[in-house]
C-alpha positions as MATLAB code, in Angstrom:
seq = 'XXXXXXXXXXXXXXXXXXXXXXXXXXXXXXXXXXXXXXXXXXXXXXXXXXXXXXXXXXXXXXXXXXXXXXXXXXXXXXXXXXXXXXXXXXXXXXXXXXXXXXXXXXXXXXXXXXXXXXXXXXXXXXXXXXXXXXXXXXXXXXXXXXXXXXXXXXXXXXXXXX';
ca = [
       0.000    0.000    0.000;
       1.394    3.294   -0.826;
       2.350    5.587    1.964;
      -0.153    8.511    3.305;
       1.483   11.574    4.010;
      -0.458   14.358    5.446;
       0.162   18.323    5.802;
      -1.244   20.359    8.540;
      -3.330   23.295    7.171;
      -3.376   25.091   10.200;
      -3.023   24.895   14.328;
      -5.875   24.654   17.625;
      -4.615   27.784   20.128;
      -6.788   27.408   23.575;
      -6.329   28.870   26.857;
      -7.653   25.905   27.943;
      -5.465   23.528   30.402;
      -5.366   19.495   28.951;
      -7.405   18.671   31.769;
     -10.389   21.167   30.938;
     -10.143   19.848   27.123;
      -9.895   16.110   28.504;
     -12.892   16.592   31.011;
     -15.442   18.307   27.982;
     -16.384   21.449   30.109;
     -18.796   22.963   27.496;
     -18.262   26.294   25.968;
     -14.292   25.885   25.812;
     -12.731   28.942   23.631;
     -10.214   28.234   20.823;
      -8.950   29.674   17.568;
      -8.494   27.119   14.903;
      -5.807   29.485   12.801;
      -5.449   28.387    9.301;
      -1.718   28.597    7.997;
      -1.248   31.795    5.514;
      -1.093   29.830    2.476;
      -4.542   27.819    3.019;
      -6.821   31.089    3.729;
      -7.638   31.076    0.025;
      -9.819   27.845    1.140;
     -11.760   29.401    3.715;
     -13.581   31.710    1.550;
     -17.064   31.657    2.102;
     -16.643   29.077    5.416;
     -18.257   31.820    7.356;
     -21.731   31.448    6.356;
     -21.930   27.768    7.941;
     -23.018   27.803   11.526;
     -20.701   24.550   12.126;
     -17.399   22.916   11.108;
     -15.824   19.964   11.580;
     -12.384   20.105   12.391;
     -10.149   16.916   11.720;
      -6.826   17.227   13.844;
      -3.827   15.037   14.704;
      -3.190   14.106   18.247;
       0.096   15.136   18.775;
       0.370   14.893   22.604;
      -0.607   10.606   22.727;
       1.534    8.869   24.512;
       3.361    5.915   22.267;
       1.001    3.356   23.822;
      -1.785    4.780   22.644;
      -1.449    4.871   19.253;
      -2.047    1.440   17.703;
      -4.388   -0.484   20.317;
      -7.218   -1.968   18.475;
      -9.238   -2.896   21.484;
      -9.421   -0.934   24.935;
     -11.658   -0.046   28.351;
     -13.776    3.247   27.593;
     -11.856    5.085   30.202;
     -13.845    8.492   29.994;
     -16.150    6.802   31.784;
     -14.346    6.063   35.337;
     -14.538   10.478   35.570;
     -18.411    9.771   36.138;
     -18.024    7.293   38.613;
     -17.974    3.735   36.903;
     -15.806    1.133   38.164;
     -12.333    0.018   35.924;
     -14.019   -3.651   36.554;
     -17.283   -2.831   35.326;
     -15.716   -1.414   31.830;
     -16.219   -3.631   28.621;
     -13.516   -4.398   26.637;
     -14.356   -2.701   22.911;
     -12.884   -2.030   19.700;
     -11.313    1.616   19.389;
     -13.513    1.995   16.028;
     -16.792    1.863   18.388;
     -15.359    4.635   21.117;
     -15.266    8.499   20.501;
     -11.622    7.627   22.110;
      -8.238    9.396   21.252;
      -6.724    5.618   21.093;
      -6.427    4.617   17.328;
      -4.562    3.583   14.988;
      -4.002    6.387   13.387;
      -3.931    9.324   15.887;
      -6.779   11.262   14.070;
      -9.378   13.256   15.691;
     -12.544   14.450   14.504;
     -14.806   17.316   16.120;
     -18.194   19.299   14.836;
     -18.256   22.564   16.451;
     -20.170   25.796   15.916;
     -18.470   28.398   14.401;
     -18.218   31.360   16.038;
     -16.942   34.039   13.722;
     -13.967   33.747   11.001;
     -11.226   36.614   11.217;
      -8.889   36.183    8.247;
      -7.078   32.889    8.993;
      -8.381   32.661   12.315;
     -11.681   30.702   13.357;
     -12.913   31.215   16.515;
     -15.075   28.186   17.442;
     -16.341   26.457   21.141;
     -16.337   22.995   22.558;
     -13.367   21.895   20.333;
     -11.765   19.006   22.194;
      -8.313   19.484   20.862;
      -5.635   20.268   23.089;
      -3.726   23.907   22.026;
      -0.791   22.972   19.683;
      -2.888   20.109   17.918;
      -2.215   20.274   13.885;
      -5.201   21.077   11.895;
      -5.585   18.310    8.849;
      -8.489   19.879    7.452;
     -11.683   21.682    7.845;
     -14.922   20.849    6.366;
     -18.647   22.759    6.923;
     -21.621   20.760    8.262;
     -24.101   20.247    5.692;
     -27.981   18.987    6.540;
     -27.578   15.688    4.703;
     -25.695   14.661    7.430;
     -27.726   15.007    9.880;
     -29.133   11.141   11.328;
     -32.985   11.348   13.044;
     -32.857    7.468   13.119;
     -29.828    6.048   15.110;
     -28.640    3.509   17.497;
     -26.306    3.370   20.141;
     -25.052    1.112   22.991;
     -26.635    0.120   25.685;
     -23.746   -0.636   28.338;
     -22.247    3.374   28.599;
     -25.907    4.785   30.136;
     -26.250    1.739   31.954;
     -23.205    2.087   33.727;
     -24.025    5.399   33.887;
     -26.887    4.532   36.194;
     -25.437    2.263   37.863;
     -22.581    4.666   39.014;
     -25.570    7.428   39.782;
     -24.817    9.784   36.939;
     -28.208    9.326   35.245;
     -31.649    8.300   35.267;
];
């Protein structure tokens, strides 16, 4: 197979601290700045409400890049017991843990400045490369989905929900 090289198009900057961007406190700040030479691409982003934002995790630690299965650890934060975590595949978990150390975020977009986008609840840590940016478009929007049972069980279980 031939080899995949990517390019960052731009950089996350965040006040936020890892743990804030690790623990999901809504309404984190950042600036998704878009390198000089890509700015052409952004014209007309500003009329979309949302983004998504496709970044490289450049802060994993070696072990966590290549795992194929792992425990859903987000989840001992609310409570659940390491014991009472299933085993999955990382292809099933929103989890930084991959193969390839990709992440993938839809935020709103808050205003565009030049090569700056200022967005909220990006989950990216400040410093993460920007692979590309694409707007959010209505036919992908899913009314009819499914989803686990286990993570809001052991949600109840631990007393996090009803």
């Amino acid at each position: 197979m031939k080899e995949v090289v990517l390019r960052p198009v731009g950089v996350v900057h965040t006040d936020a601290t890892s743990e804030v961007i690790k623990s999901r406190v809504p309404g984190v700040e950042s600036v998704v700045e878009v390198f000089p030479e890509f700015e052409p691409a952004l014209e007309g982003l500003e009329t979309h409400s949302h983004i998504f934002v496709l970044g490289y995790f450049h802060e994993l630690r070696p072990e966590q890049i290549g795992p194929l299965k792992v425990k859903p650890r987000a989840l001992l934060r609310f409570g659940v017991k390491p014991d009472d975590l299933p085993t999955v595949g990382v292809f099933s978990l929103d989890s930084p843990t991959r193969p390839n150390p990709i992440g993938l975020a839809l935020v709103p977009l808050v205003k565009r400045e030049g090569n700056k986008l200022h967005v909220t609840g990006l989950d990216f840590f400040d410093g993460t490369p920007v692979l590309d940016i694409k707007p959010y478009q209505d036919s992908y929007r899913v009314d009819d989905y499914r989803l686990p049972e286990w993570p809001a069980r052991l949600l109840r279980e631990a007393g996090q929900s009803k």
